[in-house]
C-alpha positions in Angstrom: 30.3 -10.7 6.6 29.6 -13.0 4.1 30.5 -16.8 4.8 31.6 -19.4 2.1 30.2 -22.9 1.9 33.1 -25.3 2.7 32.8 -28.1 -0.1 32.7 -31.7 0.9 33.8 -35.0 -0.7 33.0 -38.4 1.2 34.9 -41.5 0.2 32.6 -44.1 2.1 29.3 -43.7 2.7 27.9 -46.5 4.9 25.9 -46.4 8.1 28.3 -44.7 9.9 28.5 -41.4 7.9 24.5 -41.5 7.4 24.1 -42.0 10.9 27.0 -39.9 12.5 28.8 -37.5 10.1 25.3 -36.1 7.8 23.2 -35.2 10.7 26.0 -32.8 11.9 26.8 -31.4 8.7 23.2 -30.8 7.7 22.5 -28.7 11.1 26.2 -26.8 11.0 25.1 -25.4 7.8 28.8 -24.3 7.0 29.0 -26.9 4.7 28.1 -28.7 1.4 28.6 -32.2 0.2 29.8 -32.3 -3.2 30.6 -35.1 -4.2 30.2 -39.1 -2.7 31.8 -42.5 -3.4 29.8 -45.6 -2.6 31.1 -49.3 -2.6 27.3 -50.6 -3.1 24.9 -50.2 -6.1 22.2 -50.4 -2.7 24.2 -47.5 -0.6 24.5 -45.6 -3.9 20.6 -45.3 -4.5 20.4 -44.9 -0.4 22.6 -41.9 -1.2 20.7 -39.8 -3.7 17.7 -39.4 -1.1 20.2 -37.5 1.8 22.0 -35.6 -0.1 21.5 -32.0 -2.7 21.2 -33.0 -5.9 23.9 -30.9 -7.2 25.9 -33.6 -5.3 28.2 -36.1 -7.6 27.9 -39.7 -6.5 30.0 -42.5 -8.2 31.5 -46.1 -7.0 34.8 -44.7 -8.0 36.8 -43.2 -4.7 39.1 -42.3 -7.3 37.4 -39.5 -8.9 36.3 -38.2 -5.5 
């Protein structure tokens, strides 16, 4: 049976997400972050290193 991806969008990606939420999601395997919203210019470079690089990452929650 074959199994679909469940897309992710993060609006807030501070210590707790990097510490708590990632971790799980990256051993589940059931899912894929798509796209991220940072406050920080800091947490936004932090960002690009843990997640695919297909993900979008802005400091607009907006577009999220």
């Amino acid at each position: 049976m074959k199994t679909t991806k469940r897309k992710i969008g993060i609006i807030g990606f501070g210590n707790w997400v990097i510490q708590t939420y990632l971790p799980i999601l990256k051993e589940l395997d059931t899912s894929i972050i798509k796209s991220v919203a940072c406050r920080s210019s800091l947490t936004l470079k932090k960002t690009e290193s843990l997640v695919p690089k297909e993900c979008f990452i802005t400091n607009d929650w907006i577009v999220v």
